[in-house]
C-alpha positions in Angstrom: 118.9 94.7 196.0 120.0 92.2 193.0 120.6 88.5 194.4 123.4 85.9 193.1 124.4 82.9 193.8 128.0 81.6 194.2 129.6 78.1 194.2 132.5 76.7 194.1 135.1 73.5 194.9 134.7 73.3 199.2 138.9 72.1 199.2 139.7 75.3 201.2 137.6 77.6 202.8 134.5 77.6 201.0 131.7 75.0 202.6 128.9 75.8 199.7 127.0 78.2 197.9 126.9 81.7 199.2 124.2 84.2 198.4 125.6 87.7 197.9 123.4 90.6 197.4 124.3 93.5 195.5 123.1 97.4 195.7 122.9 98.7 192.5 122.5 102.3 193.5 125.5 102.7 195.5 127.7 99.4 193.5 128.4 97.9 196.7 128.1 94.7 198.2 125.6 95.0 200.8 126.0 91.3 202.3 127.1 88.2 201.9 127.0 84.6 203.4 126.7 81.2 203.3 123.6 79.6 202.3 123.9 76.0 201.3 126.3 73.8 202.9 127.5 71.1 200.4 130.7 69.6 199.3 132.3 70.8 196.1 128.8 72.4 194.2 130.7 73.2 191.1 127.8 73.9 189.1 124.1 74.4 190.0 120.9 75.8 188.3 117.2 77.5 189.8 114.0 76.7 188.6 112.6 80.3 187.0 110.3 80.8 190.5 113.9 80.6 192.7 112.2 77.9 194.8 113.9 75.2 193.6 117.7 75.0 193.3 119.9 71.5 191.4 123.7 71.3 192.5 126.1 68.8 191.7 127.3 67.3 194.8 130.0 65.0 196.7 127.6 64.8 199.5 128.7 60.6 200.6 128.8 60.3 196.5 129.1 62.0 193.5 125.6 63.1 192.2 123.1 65.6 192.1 121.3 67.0 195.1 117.9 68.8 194.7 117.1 71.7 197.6 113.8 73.2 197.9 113.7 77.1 199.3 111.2 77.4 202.8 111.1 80.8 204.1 114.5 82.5 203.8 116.3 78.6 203.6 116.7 75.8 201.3 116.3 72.3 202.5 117.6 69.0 201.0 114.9 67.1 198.9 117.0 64.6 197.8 120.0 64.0 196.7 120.9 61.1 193.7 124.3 59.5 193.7 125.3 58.1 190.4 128.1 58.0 187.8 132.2 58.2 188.2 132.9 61.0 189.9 131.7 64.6 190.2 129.8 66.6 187.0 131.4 69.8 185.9 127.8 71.3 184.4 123.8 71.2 185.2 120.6 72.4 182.9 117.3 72.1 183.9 114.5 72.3 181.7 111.5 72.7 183.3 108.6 71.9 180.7 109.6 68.2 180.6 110.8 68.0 184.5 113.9 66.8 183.7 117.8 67.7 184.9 120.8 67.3 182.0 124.0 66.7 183.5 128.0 66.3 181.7 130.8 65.0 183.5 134.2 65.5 182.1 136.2 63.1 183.9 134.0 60.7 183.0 133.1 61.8 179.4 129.7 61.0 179.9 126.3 62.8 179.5 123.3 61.8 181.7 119.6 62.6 182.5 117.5 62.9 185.8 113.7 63.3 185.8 112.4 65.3 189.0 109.4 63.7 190.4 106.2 65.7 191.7 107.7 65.0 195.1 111.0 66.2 193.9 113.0 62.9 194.3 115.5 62.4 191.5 115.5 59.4 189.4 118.2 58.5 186.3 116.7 58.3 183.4 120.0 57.8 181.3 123.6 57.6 180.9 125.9 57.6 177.9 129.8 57.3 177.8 131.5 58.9 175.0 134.7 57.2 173.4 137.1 59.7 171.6 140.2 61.9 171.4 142.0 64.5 170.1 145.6 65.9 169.3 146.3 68.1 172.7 147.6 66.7 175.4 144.2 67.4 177.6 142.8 65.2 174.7 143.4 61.9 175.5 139.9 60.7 176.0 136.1 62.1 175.8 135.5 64.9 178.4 132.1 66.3 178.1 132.2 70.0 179.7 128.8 71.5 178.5 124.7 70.5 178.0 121.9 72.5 177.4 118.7 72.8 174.7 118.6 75.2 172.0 115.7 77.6 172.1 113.5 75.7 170.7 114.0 72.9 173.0 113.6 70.5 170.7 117.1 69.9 170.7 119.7 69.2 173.5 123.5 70.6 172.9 126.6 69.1 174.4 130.3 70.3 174.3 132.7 67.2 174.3 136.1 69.1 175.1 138.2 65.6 174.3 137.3 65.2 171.0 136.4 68.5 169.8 133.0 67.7 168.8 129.4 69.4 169.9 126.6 66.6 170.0 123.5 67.4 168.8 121.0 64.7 170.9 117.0 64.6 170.8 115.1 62.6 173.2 113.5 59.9 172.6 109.9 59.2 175.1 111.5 57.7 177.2 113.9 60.5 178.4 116.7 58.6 176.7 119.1 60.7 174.5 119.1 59.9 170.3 122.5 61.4 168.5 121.1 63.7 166.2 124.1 65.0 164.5 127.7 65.9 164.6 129.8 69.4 164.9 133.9 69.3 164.4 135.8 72.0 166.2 139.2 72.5 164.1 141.0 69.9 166.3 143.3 70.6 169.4 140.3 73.2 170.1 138.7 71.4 172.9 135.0 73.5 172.8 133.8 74.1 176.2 130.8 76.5 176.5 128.4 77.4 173.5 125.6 80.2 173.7 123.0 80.9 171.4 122.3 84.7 169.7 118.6 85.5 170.9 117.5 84.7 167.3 118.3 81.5 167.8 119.7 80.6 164.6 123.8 81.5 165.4 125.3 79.6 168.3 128.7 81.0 169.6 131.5 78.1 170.7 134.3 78.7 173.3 137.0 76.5 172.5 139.2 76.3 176.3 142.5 75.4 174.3 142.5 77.5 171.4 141.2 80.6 173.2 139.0 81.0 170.4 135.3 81.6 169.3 133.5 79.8 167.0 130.5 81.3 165.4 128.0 78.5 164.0 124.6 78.7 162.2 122.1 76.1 163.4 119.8 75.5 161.4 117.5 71.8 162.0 119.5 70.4 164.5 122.7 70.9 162.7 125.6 73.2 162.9 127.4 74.4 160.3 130.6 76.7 161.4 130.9 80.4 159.7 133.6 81.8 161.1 136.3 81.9 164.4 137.8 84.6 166.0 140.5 84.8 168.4 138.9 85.8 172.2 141.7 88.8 173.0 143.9 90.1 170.8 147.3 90.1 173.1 149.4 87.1 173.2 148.1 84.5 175.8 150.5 82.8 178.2 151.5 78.8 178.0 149.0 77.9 180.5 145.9 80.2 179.1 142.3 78.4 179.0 139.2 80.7 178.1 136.4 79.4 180.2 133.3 81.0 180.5 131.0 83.2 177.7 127.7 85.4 178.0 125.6 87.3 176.2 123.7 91.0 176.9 120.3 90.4 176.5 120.0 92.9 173.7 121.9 90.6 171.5 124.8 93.0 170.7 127.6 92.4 172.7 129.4 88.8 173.6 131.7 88.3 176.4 134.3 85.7 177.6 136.7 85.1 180.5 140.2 83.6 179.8 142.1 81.9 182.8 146.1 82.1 183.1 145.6 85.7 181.3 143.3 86.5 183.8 141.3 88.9 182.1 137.7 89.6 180.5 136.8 90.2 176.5 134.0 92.2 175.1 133.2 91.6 171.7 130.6 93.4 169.6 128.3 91.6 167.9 126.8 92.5 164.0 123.3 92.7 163.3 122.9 89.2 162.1 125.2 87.9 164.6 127.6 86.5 162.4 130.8 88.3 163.0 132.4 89.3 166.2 134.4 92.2 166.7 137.0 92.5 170.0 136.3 95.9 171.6 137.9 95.2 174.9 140.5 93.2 176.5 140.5 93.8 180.7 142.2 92.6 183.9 139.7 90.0 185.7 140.6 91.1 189.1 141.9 88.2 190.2 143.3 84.6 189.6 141.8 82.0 187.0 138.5 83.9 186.2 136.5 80.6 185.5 132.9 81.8 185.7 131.0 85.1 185.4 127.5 86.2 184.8 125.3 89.9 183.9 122.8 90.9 186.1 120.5 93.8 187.0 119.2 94.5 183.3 123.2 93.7 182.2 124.2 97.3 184.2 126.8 95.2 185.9 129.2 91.8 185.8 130.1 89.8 188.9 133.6 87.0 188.1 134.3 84.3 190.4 137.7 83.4 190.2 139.0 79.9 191.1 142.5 80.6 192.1 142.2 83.7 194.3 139.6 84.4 197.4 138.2 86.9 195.3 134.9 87.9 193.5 135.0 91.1 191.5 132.3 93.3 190.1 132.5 95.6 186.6 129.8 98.2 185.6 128.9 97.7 182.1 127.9 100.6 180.1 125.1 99.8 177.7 125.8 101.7 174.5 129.4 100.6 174.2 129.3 97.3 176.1 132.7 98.6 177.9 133.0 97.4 181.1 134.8 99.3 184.2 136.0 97.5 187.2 134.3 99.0 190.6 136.1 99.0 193.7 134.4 96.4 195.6 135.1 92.9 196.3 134.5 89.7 198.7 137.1 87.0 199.5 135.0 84.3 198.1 137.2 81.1 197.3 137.3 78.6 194.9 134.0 80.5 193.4 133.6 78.7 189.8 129.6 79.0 189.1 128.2 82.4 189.4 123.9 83.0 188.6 121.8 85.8 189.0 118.6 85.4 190.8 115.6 86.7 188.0 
């Protein structure tokens, strides 16, 4: 059985995140429930043993709650309110202990340390100031954080003013701006993921539908080239969202909301060109996060709009992907993570 785990916004039905286990051998969903109760876990991350999972949270305040799995169950360790509002995206890095958190209502970028007894303490807290020429520009919004391989450097995607940060920290947990990348502006870049060599970072840009392809090289990045995420016109109210990579390194792909549907782009050698193979039907409505799992064979969407997960079987040579006919009424799902 292959294990994910599914959040979403709890403004309906949904009460938390659900653990849905998956049969590979027959490509069916074997079972499905709720796990964690919590209000509106938009985004959360697992330590690499599964034992420890990191949610944002509106449990009594916006913040970050911290369960630890006992048995079959997690339990709440803690849970630390702080900042304006909910976070839209969580990384953990697990060398240094520490949580890094964006909030894009608040265009701020924050980081938590987790303590050998797992409280959560804030380490930092930056506000961003700036704008850009779309109308869902009109102040910072900070949508995306995570280290580069190396982990000497910590990314972040501000979608309001169409820049990715590049920050170190400094020894006291505190974030240092390192440098500076410009999206073409009106882009708004959301999402980035790096090519496993770890030297070409690709950029989803939510109001441009496009992909950036960077090199980053020394903590900077310089862009190479931009491709469009689906070759068929998008509708007026189209936003890609989410991007992944096989772990193989050849093959690149990205969900776009409004269209609804799911890209597959191949990627060269070097991984500095994209090619679009595919262009699919997500399933459902506002496909806002996806993930790969079981060795890539297959690809679970939430979708944000619709009480409806679907799952695709992925064929490894081409990178194609085929819809399966099974589904679970999910709703509100927007984070989606396979269990290693």
């Amino acid at each position: 059985m292959e294990t994910l785990y599914l959040g979403g916004y709890t403004r309906s039905n949904n009460r938390g995140i659900h653990l849905l286990q998956f049969n590979p051998k027959k490509k069916t969903i074997a079972t499905h429930h709720l796990l964690i109760e919590e209000q509106n876990p938009t985004y959360f991350t697992l330590s690499k043993d599964g034992n420890h999972l990191y949610t944002l949270s509106e449990k009594e305040r916006p913040g970050v709650s911290h369960y630890q799995k006992i048995g079959k169950s997690f339990h709440l360790v803690d849970h630390l309110a702080f900042g304006q509002g909910n976070g839209c995206h969580l990384s953990l890095d697990e060398d240094r202990q520490l949580l890094y958190q964006a909030n894009y209502h608040a265009g701020s970028l924050a980081v938590l340390a987790i303590a050998p007894n797992g409280r959560l303490t804030l380490q930092d807290q930056i506000y961003r100031q700036g704008q850009g020429p779309h109308p869902h520009q009109d102040k910072s919004h900070c949508h995306f954080i995570h280290l580069d391989p190396t982990g000497n450097y910590l990314l972040a995607c501000d979608l309001g003013s169409d820049q990715v940060l590049t920050y170190t920290l400094t020894p006291t947990n505190t974030l240092h701006l390192y440098s500076t990348y410009h999206s073409l502006p009106g882009s708004g870049p959301r999402h980035f993921i790096f090519h496993p060599n770890g030297h070409i970072v690709y950029i989803i840009n939510e109001l441009t539908a496009t992909l950036d392809i960077a090199r980053f090289q020394d903590g900077t990045l310089t862009r190479i080239g931009q491709v469009l995420s689906q070759a068929t016109p998008f509708p007026k109210d189209n936003s890609a969202a989410a991007l992944k990579i096989s772990q193989d390194g050849r093959f690149l792909y990205v969900s776009n909301r409004g269209a609804n549907t799911l890209s597959c782009l191949q990627i060269s050698p070097d991984g500095q060109s994209l090619t679009l193979l595919q262009t699919l039907p997500s399933g459902g409505d506002f496909p806002r996060d996806f993930t790969l799992f079981a060795d890539d064979q297959f690809l679970l969407v939430g979708h944000q709009k619709e009480d409806k997960i679907t799952l695709f079987e992925r064929d490894a040579q081409t990178g194609l992907l085929t819809l399966l006919p099974t589904s679970a009424p999910l709703d509100e799902i927007v984070c989606c993570l396979a269990s290693d």
